[in-house]
Structure formats: structure tokens, C-alpha cells
C-alpha positions as a Markdown table, in Angstrom:
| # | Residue | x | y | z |
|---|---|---|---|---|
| 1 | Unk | 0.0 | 0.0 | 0.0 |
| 2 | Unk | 1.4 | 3.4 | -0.7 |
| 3 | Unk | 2.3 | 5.8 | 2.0 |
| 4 | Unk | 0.2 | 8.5 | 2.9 |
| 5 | Unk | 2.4 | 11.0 | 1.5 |
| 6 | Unk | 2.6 | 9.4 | -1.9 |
| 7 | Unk | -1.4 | 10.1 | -1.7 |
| 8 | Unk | -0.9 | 13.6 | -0.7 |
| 9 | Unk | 1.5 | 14.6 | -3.3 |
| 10 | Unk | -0.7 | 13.8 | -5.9 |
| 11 | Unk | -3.4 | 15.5 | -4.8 |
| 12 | Unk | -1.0 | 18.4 | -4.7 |
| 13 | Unk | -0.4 | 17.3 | -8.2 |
| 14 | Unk | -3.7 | 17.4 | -9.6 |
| 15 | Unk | -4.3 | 21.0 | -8.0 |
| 16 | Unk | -1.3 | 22.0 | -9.2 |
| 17 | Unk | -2.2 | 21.1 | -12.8 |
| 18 | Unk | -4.9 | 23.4 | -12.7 |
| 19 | Unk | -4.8 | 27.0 | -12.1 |
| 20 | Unk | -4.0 | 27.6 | -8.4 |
| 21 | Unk | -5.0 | 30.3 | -6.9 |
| 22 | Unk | -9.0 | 30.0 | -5.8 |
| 23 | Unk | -9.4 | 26.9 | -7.2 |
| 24 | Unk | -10.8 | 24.1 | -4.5 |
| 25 | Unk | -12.4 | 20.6 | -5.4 |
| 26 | Unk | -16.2 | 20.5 | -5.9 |
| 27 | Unk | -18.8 | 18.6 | -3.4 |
| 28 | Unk | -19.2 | 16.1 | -6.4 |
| 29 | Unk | -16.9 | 13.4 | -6.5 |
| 30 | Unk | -16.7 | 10.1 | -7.6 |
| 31 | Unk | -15.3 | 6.5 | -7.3 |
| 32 | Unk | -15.5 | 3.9 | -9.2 |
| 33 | Unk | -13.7 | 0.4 | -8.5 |
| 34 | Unk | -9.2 | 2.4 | -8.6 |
| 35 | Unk | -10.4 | 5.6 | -10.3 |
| 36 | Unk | -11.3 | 8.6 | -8.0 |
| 37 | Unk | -12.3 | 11.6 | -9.2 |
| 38 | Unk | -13.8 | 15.1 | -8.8 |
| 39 | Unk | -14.9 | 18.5 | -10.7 |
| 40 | Unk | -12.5 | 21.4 | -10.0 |
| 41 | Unk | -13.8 | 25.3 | -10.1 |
| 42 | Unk | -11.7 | 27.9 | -9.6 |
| 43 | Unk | -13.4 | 31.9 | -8.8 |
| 44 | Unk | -16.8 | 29.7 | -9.2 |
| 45 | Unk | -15.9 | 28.8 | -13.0 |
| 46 | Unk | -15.7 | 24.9 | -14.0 |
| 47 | Unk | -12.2 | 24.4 | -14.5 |
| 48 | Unk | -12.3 | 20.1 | -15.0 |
| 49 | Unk | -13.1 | 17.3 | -13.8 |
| 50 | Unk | -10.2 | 14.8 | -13.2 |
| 51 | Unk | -10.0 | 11.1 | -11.9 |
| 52 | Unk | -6.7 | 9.1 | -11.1 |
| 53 | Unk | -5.6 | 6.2 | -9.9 |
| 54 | Unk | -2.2 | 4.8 | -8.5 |
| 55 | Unk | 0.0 | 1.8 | -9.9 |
| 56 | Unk | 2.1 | -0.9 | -8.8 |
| 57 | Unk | 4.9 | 0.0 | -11.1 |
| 58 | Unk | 4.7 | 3.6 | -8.9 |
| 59 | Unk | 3.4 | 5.7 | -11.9 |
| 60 | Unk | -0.1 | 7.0 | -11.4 |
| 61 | Unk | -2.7 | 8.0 | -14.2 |
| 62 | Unk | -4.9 | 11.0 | -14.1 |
| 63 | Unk | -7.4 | 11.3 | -16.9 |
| 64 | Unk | -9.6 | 14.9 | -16.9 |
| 65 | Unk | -11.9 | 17.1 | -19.3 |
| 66 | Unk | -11.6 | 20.5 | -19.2 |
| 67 | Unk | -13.8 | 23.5 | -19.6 |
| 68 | Unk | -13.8 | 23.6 | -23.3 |
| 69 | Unk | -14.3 | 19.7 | -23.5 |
| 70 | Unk | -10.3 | 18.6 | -24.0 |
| 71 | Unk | -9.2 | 15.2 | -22.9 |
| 72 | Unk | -5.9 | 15.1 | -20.8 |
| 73 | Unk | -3.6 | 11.9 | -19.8 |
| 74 | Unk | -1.5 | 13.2 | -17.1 |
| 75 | Unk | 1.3 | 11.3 | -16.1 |
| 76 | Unk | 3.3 | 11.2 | -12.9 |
| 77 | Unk | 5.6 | 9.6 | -11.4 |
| 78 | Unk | 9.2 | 9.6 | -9.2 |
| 79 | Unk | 11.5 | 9.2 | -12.4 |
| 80 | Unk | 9.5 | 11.4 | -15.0 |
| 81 | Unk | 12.7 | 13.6 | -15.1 |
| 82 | Unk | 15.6 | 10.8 | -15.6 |
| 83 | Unk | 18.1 | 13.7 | -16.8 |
| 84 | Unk | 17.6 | 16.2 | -14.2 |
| 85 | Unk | 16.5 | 19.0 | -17.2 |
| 86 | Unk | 13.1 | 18.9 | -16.8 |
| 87 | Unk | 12.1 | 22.3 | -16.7 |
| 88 | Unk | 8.3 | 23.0 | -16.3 |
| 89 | Unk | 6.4 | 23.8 | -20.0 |
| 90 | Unk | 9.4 | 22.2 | -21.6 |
| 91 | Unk | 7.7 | 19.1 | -24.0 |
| 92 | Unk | 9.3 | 15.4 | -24.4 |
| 93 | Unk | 7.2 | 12.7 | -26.5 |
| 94 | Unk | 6.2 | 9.3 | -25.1 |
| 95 | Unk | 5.0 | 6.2 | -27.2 |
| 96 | Unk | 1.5 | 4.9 | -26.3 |
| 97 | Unk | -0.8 | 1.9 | -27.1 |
| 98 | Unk | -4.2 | 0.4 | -25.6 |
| 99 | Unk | -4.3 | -3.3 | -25.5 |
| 100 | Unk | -2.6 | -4.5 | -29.3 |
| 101 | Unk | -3.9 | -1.7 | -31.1 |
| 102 | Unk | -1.3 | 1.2 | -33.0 |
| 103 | Unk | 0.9 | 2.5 | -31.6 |
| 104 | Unk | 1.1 | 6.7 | -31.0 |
| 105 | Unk | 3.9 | 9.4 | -30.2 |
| 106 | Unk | 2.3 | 12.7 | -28.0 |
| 107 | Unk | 4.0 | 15.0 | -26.9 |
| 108 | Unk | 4.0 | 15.8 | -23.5 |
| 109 | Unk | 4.3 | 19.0 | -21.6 |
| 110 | Unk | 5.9 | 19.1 | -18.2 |
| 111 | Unk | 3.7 | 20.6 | -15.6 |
| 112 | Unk | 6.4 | 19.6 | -12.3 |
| 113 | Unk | 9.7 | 17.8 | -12.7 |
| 114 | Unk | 7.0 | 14.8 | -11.9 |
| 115 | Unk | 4.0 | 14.9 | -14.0 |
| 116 | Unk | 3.4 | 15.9 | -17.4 |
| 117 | Unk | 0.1 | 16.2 | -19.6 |
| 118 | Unk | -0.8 | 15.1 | -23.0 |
| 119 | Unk | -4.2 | 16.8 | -24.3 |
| 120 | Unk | -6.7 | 15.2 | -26.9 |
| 121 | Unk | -9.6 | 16.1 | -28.3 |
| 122 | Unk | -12.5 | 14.0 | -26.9 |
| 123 | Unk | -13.3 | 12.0 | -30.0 |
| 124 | Unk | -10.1 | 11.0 | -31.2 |
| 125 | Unk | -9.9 | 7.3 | -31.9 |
| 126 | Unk | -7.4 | 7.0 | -29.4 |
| 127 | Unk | -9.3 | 8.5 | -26.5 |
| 128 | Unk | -12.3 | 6.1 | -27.4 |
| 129 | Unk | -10.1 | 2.7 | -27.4 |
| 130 | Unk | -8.8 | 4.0 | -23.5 |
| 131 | Unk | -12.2 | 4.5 | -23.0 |
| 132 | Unk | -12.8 | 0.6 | -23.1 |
| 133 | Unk | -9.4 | -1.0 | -23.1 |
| 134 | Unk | -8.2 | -3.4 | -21.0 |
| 135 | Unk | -4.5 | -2.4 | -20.7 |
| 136 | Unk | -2.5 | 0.8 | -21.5 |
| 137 | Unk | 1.1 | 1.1 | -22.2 |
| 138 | Unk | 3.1 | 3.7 | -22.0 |
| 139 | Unk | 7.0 | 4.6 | -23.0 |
| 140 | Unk | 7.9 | 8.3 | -21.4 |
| 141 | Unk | 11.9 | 7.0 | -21.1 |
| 142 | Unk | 13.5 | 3.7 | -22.6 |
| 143 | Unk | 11.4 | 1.6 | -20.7 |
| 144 | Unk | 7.6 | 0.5 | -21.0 |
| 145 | Unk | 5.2 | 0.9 | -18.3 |
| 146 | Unk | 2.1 | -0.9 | -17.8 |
| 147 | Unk | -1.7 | 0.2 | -16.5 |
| 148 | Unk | -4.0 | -2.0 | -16.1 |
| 149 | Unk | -7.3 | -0.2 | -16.8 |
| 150 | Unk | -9.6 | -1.9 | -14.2 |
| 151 | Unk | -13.2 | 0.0 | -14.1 |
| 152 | Unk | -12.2 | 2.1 | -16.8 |
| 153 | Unk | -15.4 | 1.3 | -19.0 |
| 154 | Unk | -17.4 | 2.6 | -15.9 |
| 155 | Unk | -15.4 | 5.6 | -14.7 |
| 156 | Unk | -14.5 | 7.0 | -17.8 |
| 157 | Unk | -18.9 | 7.7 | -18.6 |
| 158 | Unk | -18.6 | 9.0 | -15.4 |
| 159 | Unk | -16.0 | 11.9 | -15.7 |
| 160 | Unk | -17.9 | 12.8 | -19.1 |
| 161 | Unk | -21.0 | 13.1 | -17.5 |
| 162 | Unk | -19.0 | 15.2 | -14.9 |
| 163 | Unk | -17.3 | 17.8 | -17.6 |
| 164 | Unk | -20.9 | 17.6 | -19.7 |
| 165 | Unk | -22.6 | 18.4 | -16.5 |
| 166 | Unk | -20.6 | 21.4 | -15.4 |
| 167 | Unk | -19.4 | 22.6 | -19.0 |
| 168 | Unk | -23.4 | 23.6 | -19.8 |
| 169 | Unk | -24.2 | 24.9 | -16.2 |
């Protein structure tokens, strides 16, 4: 099980990768099965919603919508910055695949010297296969790392229904 502060620096994470100042989580959260998640405001104004979920191979996954309906993967993780020259907006690229399907460079942007984001637009092919895939894969360095995607197929309906929700109110 992973420390406490493990869990707390994520959630330090996930606020950070939203504008900071005034923002706070909303009332509405969710769970569903590893995936937790919530809808983040900041001055009053819908900012995202977000959910995440932690990893045995100590990367941790954080999937949100944002305010003008954008998909991020967020990645973070204790060796995200392997060279030391990491510098916060700078970009690196990172292979990805769901289950055996193709194979896809992003770019990602580094938001801390420990997680990085990766932005989609919500009906790219890609975001639909996560959407109900079984496994994804991802290669940020010269290794591959491995997420299971337990629950997905029910969390993921309910961050949409989150951003939906709070995009039109």
C-alpha cells in the first residue's frame, strides 16, 4: 500500500495542474472500483473534472476534461525527469498503445519535474479505445510501463458526464 504522503503529493499534483490560486475541489466526487475523481472550479468557474488512480509499477494515471471539453492523460511519477533538465512547459514525446492496437507518439508537456500532460480532443480514436481497453502502455523514457485499466469502462462515462454536467451549467 502506498504511503500516505505518496497520496498527498498527488493530490498536490492534480491541483497544481490546474490554475491555483481560488481553485478548490467541488462537493461532487466520484469512485468507481481504482479511479477517484472530482470537478474542479476555480473563482466559481468549472475548471475540470479529473480522476486518477495509483500503480504498482509507482506511476499513477490522471485522466480529466476540461472547460472547453479537451481530454488530458497526465502522467506522474518519481522518475519522469531521468536527466535532471526537466524544466516546467518544456515538451518530451512518449510512445502509447491500448491493448494491441497502434501504436502513437504525443508530446507531453511538463507541468512539475514529476508529472506531465498530454491533451486530446475527446473523439479521437485514441481517447475512445482508453475509453474501453483493457491495458494501456506507456514509454515516457527507454522503458515501457504498464496500466491496467480496471473499471475504466465505468469511470471513464462518469468523468464525461461530470465535464458535460458542469461545461453547460
Amino acid at each position: 500500500m502506498r504511503s500516505l504522503a505518496a497520496v498527498t503529493a498527488l493530490a498536490v499534483a492534480i491541483m497544481a495542474a490546474a490554475p491555483a490560486s481560488g481553485e478548490s475541489a467541488a462537493k461532487e466526487k466520484f469512485e468507481v472500483g481504482q479511479w477517484k475523481g472530482a470537478a474542479y472550479f476555480k473563482d466559481g468557474k468549472f475548471v475540470r473534472c479529473a480522476m486518477y488512480a495509483f500503480f504498482m509499477n509507482r506511476w499513477d494515471l490522471v485522466f480529466a476534461v476540461d472547460d472547453k471539453g479537451y481530454f488530458s492523460l497526465m502522467l506522474r511519477g518519481f522518475r519522469l525527469d531521468l536527466f535532471g533538465d526537466l524544466v516546467v512547459g518544456t515538451q518530451f514525446s512518449a510512445r502509447m498503445q491500448v491493448d494491441d492496437g497502434p501504436v502513437i507518439i504525443r508530446p507531453f508537456a511538463a507541468m512539475t519535474t514529476k508529472m506531465a500532460e498530454t491533451k486530446f480532443a475527446t473523439n479521437l480514436d485514441f481517447v475512445e479505445r482508453l475509453s474501453t481497453g483493457k491495458v494501456l502502455r506507456i514509454n515516457p523514457d527507454s522503458r515501457s510501463y504498464r496500466f491496467p485499466l480496471h473499471d475504466i469502462k465505468e469511470a471513464m462515462p462518469k468523468l464525461r458526464a461530470c465535464a458535460e454536467k458542469h461545461r453547460k451549467a
